[in-house]
C-alpha positions as CSV (number, residue, x, y, z in Angstrom):
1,X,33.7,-24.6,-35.0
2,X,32.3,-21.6,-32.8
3,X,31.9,-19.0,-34.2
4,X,29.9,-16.5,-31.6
5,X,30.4,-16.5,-27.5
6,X,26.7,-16.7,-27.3
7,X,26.8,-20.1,-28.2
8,X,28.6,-20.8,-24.7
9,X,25.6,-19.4,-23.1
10,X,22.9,-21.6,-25.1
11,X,24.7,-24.4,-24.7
12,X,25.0,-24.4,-20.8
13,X,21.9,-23.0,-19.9
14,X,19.5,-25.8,-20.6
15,X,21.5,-28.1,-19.1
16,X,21.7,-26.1,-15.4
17,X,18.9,-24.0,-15.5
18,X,18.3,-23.1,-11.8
19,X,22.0,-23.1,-11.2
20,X,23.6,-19.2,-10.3
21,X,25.2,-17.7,-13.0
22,X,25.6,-14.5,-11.7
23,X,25.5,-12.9,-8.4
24,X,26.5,-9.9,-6.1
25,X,25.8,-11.9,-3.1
26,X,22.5,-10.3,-2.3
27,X,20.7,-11.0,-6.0
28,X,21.1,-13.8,-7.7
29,X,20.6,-14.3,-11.8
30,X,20.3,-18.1,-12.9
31,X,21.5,-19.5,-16.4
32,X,17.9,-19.4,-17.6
33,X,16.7,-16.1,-16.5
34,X,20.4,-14.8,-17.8
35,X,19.7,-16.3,-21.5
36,X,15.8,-14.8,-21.0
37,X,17.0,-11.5,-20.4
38,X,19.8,-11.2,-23.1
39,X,17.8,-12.5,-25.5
40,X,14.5,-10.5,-24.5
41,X,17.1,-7.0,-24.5
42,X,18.4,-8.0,-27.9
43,X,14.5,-8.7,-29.7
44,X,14.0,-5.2,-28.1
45,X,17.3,-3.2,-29.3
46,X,17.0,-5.1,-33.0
47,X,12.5,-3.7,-32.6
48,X,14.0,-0.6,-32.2
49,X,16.2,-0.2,-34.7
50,X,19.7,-1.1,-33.5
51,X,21.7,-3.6,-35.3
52,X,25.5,-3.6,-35.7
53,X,26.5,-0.6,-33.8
54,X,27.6,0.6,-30.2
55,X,25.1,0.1,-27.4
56,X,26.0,2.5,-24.4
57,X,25.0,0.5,-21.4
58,X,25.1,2.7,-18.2
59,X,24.9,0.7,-14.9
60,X,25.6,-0.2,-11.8
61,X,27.6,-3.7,-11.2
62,X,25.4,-6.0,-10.9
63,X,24.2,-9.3,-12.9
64,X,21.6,-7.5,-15.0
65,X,24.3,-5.4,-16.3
66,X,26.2,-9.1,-18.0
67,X,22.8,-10.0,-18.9
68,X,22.8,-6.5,-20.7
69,X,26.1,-7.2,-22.3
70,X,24.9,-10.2,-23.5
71,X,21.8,-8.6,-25.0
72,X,24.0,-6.2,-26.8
73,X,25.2,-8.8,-28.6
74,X,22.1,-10.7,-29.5
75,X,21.3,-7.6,-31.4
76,X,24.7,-7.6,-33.3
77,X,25.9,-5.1,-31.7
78,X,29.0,-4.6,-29.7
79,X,28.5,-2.9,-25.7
80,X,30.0,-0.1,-24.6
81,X,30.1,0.1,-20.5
82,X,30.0,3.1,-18.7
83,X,31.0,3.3,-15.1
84,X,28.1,5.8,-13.0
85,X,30.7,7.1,-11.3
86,X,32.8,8.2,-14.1
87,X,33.3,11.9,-14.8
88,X,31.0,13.7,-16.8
89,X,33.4,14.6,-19.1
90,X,34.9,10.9,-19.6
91,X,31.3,9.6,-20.4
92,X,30.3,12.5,-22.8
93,X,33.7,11.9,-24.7
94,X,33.2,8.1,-25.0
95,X,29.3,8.8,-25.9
96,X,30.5,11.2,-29.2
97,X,33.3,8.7,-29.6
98,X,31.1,5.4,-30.3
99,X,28.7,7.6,-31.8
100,X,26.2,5.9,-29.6
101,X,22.4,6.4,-30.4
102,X,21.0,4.7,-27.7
103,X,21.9,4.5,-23.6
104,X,21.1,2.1,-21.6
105,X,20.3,2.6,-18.2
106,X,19.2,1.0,-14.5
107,X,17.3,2.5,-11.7
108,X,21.0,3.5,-10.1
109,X,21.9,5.2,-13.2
110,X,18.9,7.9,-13.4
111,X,20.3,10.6,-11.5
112,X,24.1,10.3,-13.7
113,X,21.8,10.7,-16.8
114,X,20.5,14.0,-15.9
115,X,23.6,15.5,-15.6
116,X,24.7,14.0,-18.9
117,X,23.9,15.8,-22.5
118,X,23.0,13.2,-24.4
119,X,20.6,13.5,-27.5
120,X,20.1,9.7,-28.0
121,X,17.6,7.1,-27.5
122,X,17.5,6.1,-23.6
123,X,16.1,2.4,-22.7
124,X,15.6,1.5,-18.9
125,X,16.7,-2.4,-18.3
126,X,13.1,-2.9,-16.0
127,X,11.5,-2.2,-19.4
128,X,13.3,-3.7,-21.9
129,X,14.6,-7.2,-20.1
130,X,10.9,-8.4,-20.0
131,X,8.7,-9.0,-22.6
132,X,8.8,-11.5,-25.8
133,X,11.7,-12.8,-27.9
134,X,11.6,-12.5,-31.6
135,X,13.0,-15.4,-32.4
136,X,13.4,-14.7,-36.2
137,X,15.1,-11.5,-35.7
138,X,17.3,-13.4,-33.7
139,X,18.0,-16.1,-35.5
140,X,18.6,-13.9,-38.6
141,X,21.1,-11.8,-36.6
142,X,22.7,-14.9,-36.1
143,X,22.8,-16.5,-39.6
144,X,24.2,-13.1,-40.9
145,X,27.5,-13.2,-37.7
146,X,31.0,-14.1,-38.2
147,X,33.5,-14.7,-35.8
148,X,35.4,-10.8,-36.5
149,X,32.5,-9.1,-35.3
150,X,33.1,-6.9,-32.7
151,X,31.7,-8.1,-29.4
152,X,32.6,-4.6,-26.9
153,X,34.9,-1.9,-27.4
154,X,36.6,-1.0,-24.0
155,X,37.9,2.7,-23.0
156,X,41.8,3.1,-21.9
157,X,43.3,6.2,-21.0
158,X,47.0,5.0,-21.9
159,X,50.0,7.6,-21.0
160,X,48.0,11.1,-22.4
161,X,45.2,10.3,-20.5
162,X,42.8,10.4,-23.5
163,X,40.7,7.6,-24.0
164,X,41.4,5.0,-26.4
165,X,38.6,2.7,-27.2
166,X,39.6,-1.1,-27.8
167,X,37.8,-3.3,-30.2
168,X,37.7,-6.9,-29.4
169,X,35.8,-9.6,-31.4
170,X,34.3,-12.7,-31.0
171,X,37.0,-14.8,-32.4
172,X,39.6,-12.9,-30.3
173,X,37.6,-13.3,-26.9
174,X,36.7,-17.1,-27.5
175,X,40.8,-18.3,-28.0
176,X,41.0,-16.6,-24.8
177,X,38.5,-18.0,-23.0
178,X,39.7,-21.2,-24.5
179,X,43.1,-21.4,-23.6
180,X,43.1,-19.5,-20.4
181,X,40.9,-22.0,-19.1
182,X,42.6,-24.9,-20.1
183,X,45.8,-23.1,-18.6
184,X,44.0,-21.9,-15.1
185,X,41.6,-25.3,-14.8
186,X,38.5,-24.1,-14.5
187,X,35.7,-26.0,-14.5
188,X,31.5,-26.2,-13.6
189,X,33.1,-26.3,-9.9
190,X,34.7,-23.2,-10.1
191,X,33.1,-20.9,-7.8
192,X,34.9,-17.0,-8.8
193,X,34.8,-13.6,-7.0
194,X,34.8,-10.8,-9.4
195,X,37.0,-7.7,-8.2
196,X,37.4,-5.7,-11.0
197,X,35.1,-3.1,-12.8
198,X,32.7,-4.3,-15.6
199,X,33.8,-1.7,-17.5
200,X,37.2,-3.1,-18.3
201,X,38.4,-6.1,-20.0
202,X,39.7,-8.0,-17.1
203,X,36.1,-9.8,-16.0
204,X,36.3,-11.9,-18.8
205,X,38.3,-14.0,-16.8
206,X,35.5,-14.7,-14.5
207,X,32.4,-14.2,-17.2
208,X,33.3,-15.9,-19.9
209,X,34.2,-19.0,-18.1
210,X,30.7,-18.9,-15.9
211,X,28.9,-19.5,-19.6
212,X,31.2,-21.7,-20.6
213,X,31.2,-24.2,-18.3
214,X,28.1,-23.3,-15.8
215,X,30.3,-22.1,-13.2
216,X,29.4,-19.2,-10.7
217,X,30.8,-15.7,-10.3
218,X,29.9,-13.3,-7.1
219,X,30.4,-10.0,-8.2
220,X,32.4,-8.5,-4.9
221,X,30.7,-5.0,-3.4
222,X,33.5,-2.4,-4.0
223,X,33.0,-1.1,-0.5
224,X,34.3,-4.5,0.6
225,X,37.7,-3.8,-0.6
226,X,38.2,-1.3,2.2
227,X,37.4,-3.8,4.9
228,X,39.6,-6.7,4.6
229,X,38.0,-9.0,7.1
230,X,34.4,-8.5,5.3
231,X,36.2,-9.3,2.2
232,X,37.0,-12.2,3.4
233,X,33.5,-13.2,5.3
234,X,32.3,-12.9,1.9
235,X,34.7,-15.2,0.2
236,X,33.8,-17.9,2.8
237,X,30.7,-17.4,2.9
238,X,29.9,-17.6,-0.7
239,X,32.8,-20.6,-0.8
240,X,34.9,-18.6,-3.5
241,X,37.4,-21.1,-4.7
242,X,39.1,-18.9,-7.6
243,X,40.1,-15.3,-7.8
244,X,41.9,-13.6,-10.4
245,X,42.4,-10.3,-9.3
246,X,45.2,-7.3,-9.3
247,X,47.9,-7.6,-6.9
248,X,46.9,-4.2,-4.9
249,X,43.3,-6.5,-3.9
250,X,45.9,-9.3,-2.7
251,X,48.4,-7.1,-0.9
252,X,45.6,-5.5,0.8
253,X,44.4,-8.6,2.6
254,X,48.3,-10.0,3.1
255,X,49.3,-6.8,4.8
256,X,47.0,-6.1,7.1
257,X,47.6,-9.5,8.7
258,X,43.7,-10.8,7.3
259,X,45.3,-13.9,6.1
260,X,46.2,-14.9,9.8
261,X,42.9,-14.3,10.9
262,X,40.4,-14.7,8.8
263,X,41.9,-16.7,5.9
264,X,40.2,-17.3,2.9
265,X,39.4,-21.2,3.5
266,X,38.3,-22.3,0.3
267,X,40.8,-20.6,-2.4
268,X,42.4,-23.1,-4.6
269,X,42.9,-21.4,-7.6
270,X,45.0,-17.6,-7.3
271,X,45.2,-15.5,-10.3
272,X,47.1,-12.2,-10.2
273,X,48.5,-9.9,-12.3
274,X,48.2,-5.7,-14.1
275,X,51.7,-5.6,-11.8
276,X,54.5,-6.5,-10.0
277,X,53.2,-9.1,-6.7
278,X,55.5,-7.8,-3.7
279,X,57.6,-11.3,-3.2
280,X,57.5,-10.2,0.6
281,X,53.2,-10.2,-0.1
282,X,53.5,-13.2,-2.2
283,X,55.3,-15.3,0.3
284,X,52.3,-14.1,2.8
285,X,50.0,-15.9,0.8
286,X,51.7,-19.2,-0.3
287,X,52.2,-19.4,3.1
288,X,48.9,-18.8,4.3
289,X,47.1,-21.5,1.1
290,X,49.7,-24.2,0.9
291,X,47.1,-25.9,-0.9
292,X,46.4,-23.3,-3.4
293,X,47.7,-23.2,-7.3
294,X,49.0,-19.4,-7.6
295,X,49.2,-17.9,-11.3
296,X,51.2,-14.8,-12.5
297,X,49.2,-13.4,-15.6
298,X,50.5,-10.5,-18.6
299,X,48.7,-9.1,-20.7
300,X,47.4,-5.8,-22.3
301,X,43.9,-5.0,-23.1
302,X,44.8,-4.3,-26.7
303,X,45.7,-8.1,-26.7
304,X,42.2,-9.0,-25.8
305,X,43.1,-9.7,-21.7
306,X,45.7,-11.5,-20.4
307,X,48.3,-13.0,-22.8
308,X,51.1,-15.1,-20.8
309,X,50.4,-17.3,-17.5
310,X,53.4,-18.6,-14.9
311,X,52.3,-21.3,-12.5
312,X,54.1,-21.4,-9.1
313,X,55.2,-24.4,-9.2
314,X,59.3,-24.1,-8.5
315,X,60.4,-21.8,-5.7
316,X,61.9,-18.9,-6.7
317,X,65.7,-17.7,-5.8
318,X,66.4,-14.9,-3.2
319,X,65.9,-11.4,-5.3
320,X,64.1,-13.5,-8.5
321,X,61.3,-11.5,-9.8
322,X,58.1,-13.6,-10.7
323,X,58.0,-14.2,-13.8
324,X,54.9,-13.6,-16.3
325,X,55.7,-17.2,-17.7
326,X,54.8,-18.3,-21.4
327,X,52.5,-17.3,-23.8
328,X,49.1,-19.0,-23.8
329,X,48.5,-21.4,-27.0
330,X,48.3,-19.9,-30.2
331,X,50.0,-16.6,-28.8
332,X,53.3,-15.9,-29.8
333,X,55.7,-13.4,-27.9
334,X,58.1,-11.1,-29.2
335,X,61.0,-9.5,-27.7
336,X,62.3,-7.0,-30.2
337,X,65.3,-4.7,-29.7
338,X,65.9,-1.5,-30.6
339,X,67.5,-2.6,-34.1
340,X,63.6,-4.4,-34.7
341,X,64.9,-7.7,-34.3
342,X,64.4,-10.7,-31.5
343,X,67.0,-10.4,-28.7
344,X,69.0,-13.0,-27.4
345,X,67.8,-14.9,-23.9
346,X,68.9,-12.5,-21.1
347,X,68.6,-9.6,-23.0
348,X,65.9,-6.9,-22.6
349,X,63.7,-6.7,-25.5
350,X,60.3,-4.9,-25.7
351,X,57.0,-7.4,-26.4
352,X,55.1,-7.6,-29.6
353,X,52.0,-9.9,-29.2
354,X,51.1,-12.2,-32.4
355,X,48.3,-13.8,-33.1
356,X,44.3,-14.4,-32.3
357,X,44.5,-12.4,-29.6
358,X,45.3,-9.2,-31.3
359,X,42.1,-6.9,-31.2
360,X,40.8,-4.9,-33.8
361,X,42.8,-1.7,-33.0
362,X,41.2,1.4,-31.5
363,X,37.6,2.2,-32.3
364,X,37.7,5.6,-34.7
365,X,41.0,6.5,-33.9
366,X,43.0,5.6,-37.0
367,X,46.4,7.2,-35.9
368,X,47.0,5.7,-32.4
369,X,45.9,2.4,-33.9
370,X,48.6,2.5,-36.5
371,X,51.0,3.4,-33.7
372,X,50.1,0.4,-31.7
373,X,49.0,-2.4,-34.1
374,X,52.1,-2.2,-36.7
375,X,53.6,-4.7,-39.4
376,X,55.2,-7.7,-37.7
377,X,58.9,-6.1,-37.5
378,X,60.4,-10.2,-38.1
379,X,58.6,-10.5,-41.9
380,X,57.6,-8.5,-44.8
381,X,56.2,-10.5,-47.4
382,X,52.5,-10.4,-46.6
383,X,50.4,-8.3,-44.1
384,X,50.7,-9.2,-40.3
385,X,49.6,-6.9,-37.7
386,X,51.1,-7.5,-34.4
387,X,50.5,-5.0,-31.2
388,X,53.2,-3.5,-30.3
389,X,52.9,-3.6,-26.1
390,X,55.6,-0.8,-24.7
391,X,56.8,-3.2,-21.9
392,X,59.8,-4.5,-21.4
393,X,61.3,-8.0,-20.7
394,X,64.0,-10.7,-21.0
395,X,64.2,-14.4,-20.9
396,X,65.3,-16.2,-17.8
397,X,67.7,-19.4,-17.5
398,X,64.3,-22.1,-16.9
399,X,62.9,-19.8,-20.0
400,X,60.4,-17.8,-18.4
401,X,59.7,-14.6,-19.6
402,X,60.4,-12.0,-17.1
403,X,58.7,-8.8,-17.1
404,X,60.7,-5.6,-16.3
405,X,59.0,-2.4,-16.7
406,X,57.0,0.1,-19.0
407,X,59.3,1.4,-21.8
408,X,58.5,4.7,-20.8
409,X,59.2,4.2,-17.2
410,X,63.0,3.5,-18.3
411,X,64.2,7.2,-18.2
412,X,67.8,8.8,-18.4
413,X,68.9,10.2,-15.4
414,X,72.3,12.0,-14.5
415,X,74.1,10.6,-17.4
416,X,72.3,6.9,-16.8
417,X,69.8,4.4,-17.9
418,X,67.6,3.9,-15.2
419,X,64.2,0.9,-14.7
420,X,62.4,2.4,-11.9
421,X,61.2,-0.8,-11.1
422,X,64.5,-1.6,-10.3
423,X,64.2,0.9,-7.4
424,X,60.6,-0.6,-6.5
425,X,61.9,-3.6,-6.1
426,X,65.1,-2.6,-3.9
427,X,62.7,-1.1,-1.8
428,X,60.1,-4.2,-1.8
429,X,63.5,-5.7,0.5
430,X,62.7,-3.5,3.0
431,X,61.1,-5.4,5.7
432,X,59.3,-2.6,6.9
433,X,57.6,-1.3,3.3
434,X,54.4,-2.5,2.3
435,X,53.6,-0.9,-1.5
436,X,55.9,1.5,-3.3
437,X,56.5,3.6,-6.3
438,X,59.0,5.3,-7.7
439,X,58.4,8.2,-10.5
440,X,60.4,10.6,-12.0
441,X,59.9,14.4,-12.1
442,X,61.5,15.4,-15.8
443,X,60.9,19.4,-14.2
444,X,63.4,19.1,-11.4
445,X,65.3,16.1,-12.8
446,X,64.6,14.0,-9.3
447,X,63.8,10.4,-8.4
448,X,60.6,10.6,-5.8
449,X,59.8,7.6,-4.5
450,X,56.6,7.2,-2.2
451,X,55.7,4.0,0.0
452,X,53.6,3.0,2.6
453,X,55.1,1.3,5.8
454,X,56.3,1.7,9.0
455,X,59.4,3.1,8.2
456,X,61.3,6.8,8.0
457,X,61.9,8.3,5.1
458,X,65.7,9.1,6.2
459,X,66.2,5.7,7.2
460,X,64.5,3.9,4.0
461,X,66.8,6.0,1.9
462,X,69.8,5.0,4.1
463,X,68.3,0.8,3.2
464,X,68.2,2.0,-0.3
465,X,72.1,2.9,-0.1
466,X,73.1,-0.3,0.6
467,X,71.4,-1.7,-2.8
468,X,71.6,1.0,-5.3
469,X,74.4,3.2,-6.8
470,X,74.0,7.0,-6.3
471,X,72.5,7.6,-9.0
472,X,69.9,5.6,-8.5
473,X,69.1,7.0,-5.1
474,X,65.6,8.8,-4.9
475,X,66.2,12.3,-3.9
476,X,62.9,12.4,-1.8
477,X,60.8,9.3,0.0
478,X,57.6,10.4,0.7
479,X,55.6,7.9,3.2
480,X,51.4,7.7,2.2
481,X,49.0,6.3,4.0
482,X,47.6,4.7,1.1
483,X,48.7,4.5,-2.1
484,X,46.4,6.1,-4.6
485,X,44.5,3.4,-7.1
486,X,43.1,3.8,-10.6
487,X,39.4,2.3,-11.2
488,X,41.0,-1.2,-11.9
489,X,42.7,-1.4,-8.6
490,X,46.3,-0.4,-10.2
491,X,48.8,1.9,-8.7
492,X,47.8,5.2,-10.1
493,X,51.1,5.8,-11.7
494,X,50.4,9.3,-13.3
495,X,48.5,10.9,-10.5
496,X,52.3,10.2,-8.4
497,X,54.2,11.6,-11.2
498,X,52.1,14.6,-11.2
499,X,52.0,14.8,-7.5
500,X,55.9,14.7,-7.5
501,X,55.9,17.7,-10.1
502,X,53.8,19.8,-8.4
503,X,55.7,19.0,-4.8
């Protein structure tokens, strides 16, 4: 049975050494310089004194930064990854929150360390990734391991904006490696392109799988994102056959017209999910791959990455939302009412995820974790801790789970119960609208909905009277020219609700 992720990594690198592991198109790390590295940074961290704690790593995305994560591990030690261009504050707060005692940092990183206080130990990757491995300290490491040690803790803001740090461990992280890629098919062909931040959860889709099963991941240059037609020279050029990224990456690329000119030719595999795909979008892109399998993935951080999976593989009705799917094996997926028990099909329920893929709770944050990760509402007679999501959603007729909104996007207005996804996706019909949001200011009691697309505001709100009651209607449309993203490449929800406050 494995017990440690590591053991992905030692299996697959002697058998292709010289094959890429890692790469951000310009540098490329092998399987055998990745296992040198990690296990050169871990003899060093475990020489110096750290063993079963936080290890800050503060770099630049890049493959020496996995290799870094790796080494972490070696050392028995969960990572922590800071992004360079975080704010100060952000950094110092998850720093004093870990209680990290040592940094770790790359040539990119110097100048952000100057600016930060920290009192700790600082190690530079040039110096610690070379050198010799001590293979006992290793290997005692190793005997002493179990599969609930923590692996990296990974920093949320959640609704208050404060940062919650997540706790995932080995055992949670290899189920999910396990049964996402038997759900997804990946396989020692798979050639990824990673989109989103290190920092985050979401590139275990693509890391875990390259140690797995010796496939390859190009870590994408963020600056690509705002030049579609690059983006897509690099996916050709590099022959990217899977991505798994947010739906804001895809939409980018489908509604600028990219996919008629410079298509992504060898895409087989389409991952997306962290929100609602646009059908209008979605059509573009079925359209555009014919011969590509398309995926709709759910799941919250706190449920160590992605927890459902649909596969396109029915067309869906005129006005049918796409639905998240079914739970991956060994996952089960609550929808709980308001009286704390399972809801009939049809009916709106909020999820509770059970199972392997529950994560540790928050790192020192006792109360929010309690919160979050309660007492399985369905049984009482022995301790089960099940994470309590906030989302919303009902069974469909073919049994599908169908995912409707944050519970505390549902808000009460003029006497009503109002989904403000409901309003997105009235809107979404609009041939004319690209993206769109729709917030509610609890000051001025008022619906604002922004957009982008190449439409009025009077005349989008005169489409949304023909699909909505009045009380639905926003009582402002406010056109962007871009809609604002968070570091993960979501809609930044809370900067539009504030920005509708302060209007």
């Amino acid at each position: 049975m494995q017990t440690n992720i590591l053991e992905y990594l030692e299996a697959t690198a002697p058998r292709l050494p010289q094959k890429i592991a890692y790469s951000d198109g310009s540098y490329d790390m092998t399987f055998s310089e990745l296992l040198r590295a990690s296990r050169t940074i871990g003899s060093t961290l475990l020489r110096d004194g750290f063993r079963g704690e936080a290890i800050a790593i503060l770099m630049a995305k890049h493959p020496r930064q996995i290799a870094t994560f790796y080494g972490a591990v070696y050392a028995g030690c969960y990572y922590v990854s800071i992004d360079p261009d975080m704010p100060v504050h952000r950094m110092e707060s998850i720093l004093a929150t870990v209680h990290a005692r040592v940094l770790i940092v790359d040539e990119k990183s110097e100048k952000t360390l100057k600016n930060l206080n920290f009192c700790g130990k600082v190690l530079r990757y040039n110096e610690i990734s070379v050198g010799q491995e001590d293979q006992r300290a290793l290997d005692s490491v190793r005997a002493e391991q179990i599969d609930t040690d923590p692996i990296y803790i990974v920093f949320t803001s959640g609704s208050t904006g404060v940062p919650k740090g997540v706790v995932a461990c080995h055992r949670s992280v290899i189920d999910y490696v396990e049964t996402l890629c038997a759900a997804l098919g990946f396989s020692e062909d798979t050639v990824f392109a990673n989109q989103t931040p290190l920092f985050f959860d979401a590139p275990l889709k693509e890391l875990m799988p390259v140690i797995k099963f010796g496939a390859t991941a190009y870590l994408v240059p963020k600056q690509l994102f705002m030049f579609p037609m690059k983006l897509c020279d690099f996916l050709n050029e590099h022959r990217v056959n899977t991505v798994c990224w947010v739906v804001s990456a895809l939409t980018m690329i489908s509604s600028l017209g990219v996919l008629e000119k410079n298509p992504p030719r060898y895409l087989r595999t389409v991952a997306f999910g962290s929100e609602v795909f646009p059908i209008r979008q979605y059509e573009l892109w079925r359209a555009a791959l014919p011969d590509a399998t398309f995926f709709n993935l759910y799941g919250p951080t706190e449920a160590t990455g992605m927890s459902c999976y649909w596969k396109a593989d029915r067309a869906l009705a005129d006005g049918e939302a796409i639905p998240i799917g079914r739970p991956f094996r060994n996952t089960d997926l609550m929808l709980i009412g308001e009286d704390g028990k399972r809801v009939s099909d049809g009916q709106i329920g909020e999820i509770y995820l059970r199972g392997t893929c529950v994560t540790l709770g928050y790192y020192a944050n006792p109360e929010k974790t309690a919160e979050a990760f309660v007492q399985n509402p369905l049984q009482s007679f022995y301790p089960e801790t099940v994470y309590r999501t906030g989302d919303l959603a009902y069974r469909n007729p073919h049994g599908e789970l169908v995912f409707v909104s944050r519970r505390d996007a549902q808000i009460k207005h003029m006497g009503h119960r109002i989904e403000l996804g409901e309003i997105e996706a009235a809107a979404a019909d609009c041939a004319d609208i690209l993206r769109s949001c729709a917030v509610y200011d609890g000051v001025k009691k008022r619906i604002v909905l922004y957009y982008t697309g190449n439409v009025a505001a009077e005349d989008l709100i005169g489409f949304l009277r023909g699909y909505l009651p009045r009380y639905m209607l926003p009582a402002i449309c406010e056109r962007l020219d871009r809609m604002p993203l968070t570091p993960n490449g979501k809609l930044d929800r809370k900067y539009l609700t504030e920005k509708a406050v302060d209007a």
